[in-house]
N, C-alpha and C positions, 0 to 999 in steps of 0.2 A: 527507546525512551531513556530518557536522563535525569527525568525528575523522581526523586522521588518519595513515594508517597502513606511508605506503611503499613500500605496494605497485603494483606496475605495472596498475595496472589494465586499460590497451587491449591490453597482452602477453596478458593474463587470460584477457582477453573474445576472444582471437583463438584462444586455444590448445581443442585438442580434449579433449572432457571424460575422456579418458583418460590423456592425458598429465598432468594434474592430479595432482600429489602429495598424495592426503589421510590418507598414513599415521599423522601424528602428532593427526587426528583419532576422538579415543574416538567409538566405537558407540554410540548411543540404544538401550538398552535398553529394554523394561516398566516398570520403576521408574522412568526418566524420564517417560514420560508419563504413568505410573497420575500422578505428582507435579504435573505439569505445569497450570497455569493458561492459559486463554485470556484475554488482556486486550485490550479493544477501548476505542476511544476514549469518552471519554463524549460525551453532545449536551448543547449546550448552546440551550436554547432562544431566540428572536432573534425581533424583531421584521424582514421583510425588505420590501420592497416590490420587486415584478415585475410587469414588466407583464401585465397583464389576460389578452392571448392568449397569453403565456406559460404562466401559468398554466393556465388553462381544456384548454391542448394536454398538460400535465403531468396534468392531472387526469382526465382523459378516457382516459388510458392504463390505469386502473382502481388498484386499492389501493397502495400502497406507491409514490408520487409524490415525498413528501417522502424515501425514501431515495434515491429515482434523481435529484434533483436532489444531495441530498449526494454522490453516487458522481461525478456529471458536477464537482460543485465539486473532488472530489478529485482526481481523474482530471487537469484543469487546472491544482492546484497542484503536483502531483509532475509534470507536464509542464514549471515554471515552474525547478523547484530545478535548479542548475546546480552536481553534483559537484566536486571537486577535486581 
């Protein structure tokens, strides 16, 4: 995140989900989500080179290779971003 917003956040992250003040937060209604869109990132396609037993150990786990490599890539870039 980039914005920012003043808030204590390790106060936050300490406090009990009860003590949480969410009063001035409106309800999600039906008509929020009848309305509501899922948007996920687009792929963009890439030439990658990996080594060979990398590969073949991805591929071997059966269908969807290329998403569990995306998921492990993400997984280490939100591991990388450092809050403010």
């Amino acid at each position: 995140m980039t914005k920012i917003t003043g808030s204590d956040w390790k106060q936050l992250g300490e406090m009990e989900d009860e003590a949480i003040d969410t009063s001035d937060i409106a309800e999600l209604d039906d008509d929020f989500f009848n309305k509501a869109e899922l948007r996920l990132p687009t792929k963009q396609p890439v030439t990658l080179r990996i080594d060979e037993d990398v590969l073949v150990w991805f591929k071997a786990q059966g269908k969807g290779y290329q998403t569990r490599i995306n998921k492990l890539l993400r997984q280490y870039m939100e591991s990388q971003v450092t809050e403010p």
